[in-house]
C-alpha positions in Angstrom: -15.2 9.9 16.2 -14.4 12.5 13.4 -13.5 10.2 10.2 -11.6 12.8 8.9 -9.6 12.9 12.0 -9.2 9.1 12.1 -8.1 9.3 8.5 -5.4 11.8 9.4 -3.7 9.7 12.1 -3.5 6.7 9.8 -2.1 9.1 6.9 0.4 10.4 9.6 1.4 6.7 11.0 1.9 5.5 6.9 4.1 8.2 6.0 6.5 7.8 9.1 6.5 4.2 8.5 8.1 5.2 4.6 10.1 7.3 6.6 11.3 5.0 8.6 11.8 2.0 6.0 13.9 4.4 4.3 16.1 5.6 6.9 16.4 1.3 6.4 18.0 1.4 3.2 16.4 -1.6 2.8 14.4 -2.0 -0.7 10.7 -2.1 -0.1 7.3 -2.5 -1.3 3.8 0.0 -0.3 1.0 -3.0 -0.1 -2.2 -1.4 -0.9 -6.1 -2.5 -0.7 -8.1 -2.7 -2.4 -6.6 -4.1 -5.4 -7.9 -1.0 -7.7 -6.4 1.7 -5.8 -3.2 1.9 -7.2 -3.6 5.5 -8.8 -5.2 6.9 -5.5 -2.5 5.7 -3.7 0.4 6.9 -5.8 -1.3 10.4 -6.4 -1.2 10.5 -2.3 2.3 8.7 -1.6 4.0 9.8 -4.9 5.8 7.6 -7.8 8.8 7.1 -6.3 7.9 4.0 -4.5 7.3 0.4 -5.5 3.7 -0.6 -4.8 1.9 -4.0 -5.0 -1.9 -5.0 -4.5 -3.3 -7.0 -1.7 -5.1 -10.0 -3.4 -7.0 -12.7 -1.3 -10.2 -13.3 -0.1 -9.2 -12.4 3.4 -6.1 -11.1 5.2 -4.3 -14.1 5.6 -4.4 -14.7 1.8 -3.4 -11.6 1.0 -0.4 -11.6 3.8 0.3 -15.1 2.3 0.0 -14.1 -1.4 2.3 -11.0 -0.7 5.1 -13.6 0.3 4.7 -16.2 -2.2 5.1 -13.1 -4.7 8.0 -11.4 -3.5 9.6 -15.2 -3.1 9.0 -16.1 -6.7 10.6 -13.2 -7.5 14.1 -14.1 -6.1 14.3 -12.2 -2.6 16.0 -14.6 -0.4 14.5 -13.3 2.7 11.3 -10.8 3.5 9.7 -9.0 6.3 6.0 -8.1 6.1 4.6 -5.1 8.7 1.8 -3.0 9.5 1.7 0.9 8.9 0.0 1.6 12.2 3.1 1.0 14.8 4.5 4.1 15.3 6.8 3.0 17.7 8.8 0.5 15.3 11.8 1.6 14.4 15.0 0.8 12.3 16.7 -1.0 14.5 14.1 -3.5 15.3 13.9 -4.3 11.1 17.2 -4.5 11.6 17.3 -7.1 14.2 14.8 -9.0 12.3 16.5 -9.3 9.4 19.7 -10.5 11.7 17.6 -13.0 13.0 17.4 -15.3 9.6 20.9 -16.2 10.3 20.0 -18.1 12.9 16.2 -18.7 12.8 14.1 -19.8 10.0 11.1 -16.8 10.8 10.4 -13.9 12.9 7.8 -12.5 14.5 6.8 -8.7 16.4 4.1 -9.4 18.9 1.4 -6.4 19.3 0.4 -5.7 22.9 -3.2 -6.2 21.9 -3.1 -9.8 21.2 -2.2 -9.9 17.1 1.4 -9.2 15.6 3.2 -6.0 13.9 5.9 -7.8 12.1 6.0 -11.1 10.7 9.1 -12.7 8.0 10.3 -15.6 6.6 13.4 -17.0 4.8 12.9 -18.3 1.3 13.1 -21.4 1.9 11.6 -21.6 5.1 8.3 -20.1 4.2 5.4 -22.1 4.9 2.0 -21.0 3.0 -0.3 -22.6 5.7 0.4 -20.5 8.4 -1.8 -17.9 8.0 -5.2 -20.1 6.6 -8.0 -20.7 9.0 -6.9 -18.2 11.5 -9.2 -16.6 13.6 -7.9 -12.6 12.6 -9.0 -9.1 14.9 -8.9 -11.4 17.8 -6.7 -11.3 21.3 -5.1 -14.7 20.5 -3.8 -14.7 16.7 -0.3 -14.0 18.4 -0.4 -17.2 20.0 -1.9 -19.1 17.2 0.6 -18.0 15.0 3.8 -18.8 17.3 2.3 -22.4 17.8 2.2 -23.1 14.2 5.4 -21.8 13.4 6.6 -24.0 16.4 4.2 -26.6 14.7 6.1 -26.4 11.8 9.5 -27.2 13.4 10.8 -23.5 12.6 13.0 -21.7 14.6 11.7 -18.1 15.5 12.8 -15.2 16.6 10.5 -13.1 19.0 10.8 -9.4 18.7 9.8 -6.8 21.3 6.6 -6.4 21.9 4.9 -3.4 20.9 2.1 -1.4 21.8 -0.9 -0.4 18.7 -2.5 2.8 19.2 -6.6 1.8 20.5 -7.6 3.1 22.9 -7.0 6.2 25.7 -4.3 4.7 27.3 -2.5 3.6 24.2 -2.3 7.1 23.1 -1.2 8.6 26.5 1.5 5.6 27.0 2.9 6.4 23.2 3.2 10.1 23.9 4.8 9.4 27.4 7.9 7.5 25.2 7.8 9.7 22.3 10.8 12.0 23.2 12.8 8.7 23.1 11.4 7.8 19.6 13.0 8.2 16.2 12.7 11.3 14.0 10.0 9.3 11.5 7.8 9.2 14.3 7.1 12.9 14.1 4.0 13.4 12.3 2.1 11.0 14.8 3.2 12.6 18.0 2.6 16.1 16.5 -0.8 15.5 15.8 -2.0 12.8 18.8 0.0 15.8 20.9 -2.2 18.3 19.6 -5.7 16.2 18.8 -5.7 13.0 21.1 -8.4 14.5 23.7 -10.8 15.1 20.9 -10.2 11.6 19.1 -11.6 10.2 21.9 -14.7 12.5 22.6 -17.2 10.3 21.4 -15.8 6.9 21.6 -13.6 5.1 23.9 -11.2 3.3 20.6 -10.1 3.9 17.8 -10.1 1.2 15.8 -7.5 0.1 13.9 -6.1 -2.8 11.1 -3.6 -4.5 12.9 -3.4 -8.3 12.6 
């Protein structure tokens, strides 16, 4: 597979996800890896935005690190989501951020086994969560509901959505896409117009998704 072409779909998937968060009007912050990268990634996304480097030894760390931060900080209450889920939109942040007045954390199942969309109340975070997990694998969905559960919080479970790996995630995207959002655009503009050839060589693309 083309890298340049693979790097184009991820650029189009992060800037519809901005787009998206901002239709929000929510405040939020670009999480970026590795650690150094800052000026790359402003230069590309522009200055504008609030940005904040991924630290950790591996993704749990640096998805646990991320809250701990932005708790410490004062935010009562915090979302964290992936930039590769073209199909979330605004009013499924919404309905997570609903959710903590009832539940203690939420949670966006991906229809390849991992999650798109995970949060926490303040108070209700718990650190542990995300250590010793088994990440990139069918089952870290599962894991993760059963230690929330574990730790006697009340979750919400969002809609399952589907990530974009393989053939038939692409074609089943495109099929839904007239009902999608306007931030969605970029994505279906260019899977529409290069989706046969992203998948000339290889049978997935592979992607970052917890």
């Amino acid at each position: 597979m083309d890298g340049d072409m693979v790097r184009h779909l991820y650029e189009c998937m992060v800037l519809d996800a901005i787009d998206m968060l901002e239709r929000t009007e929510t405040p939020f912050r670009i999480s970026f890896d590795p650690s150094d990268a800052e000026e790359r990634v402003r230069q590309w996304l522009g200055q504008a935005y609030s940005y904040m480097p991924q630290t950790g030894h591996d993704l749990g760390a640096r998805m646990e690190q991320a809250f701990t931060r932005v708790f410490l900080e004062g935010v009562s209450d915090a979302l964290l989501i992936g930039s590769d889920i073209p199909s979330l939109t605004t009013s499924i942040i919404a309905a997570a951020f609903r959710s903590f007045s009832v539940c203690d954390a939420v949670i966006g199942p991906a229809n390849d086994g991992g999650y798109y969309l995970i949060g926490f109340k303040k108070g209700t975070f718990k650190p542990g969560i995300f250590r010793g997990m088994a990440w990139s694998t069918k089952t870290v969905f599962l894991e993760t509901l059963g230690r929330l559960e574990k730790a006697s919080l009340a979750v919400h479970r969002l809609p399952e959505l589907r990530d974009i790996d393989t053939r038939e995630d692409v074609e089943a995207y495109l099929s839904h896409a007239r009902h999608a959002e306007p931030g969605a655009s970029r994505t279906v503009f260019f899977l529409r117009k290069h989706h046969q050839a992203l998948f000339t060589r290889h049978r997935t693309i592979r992607s970052h998704n917890r």
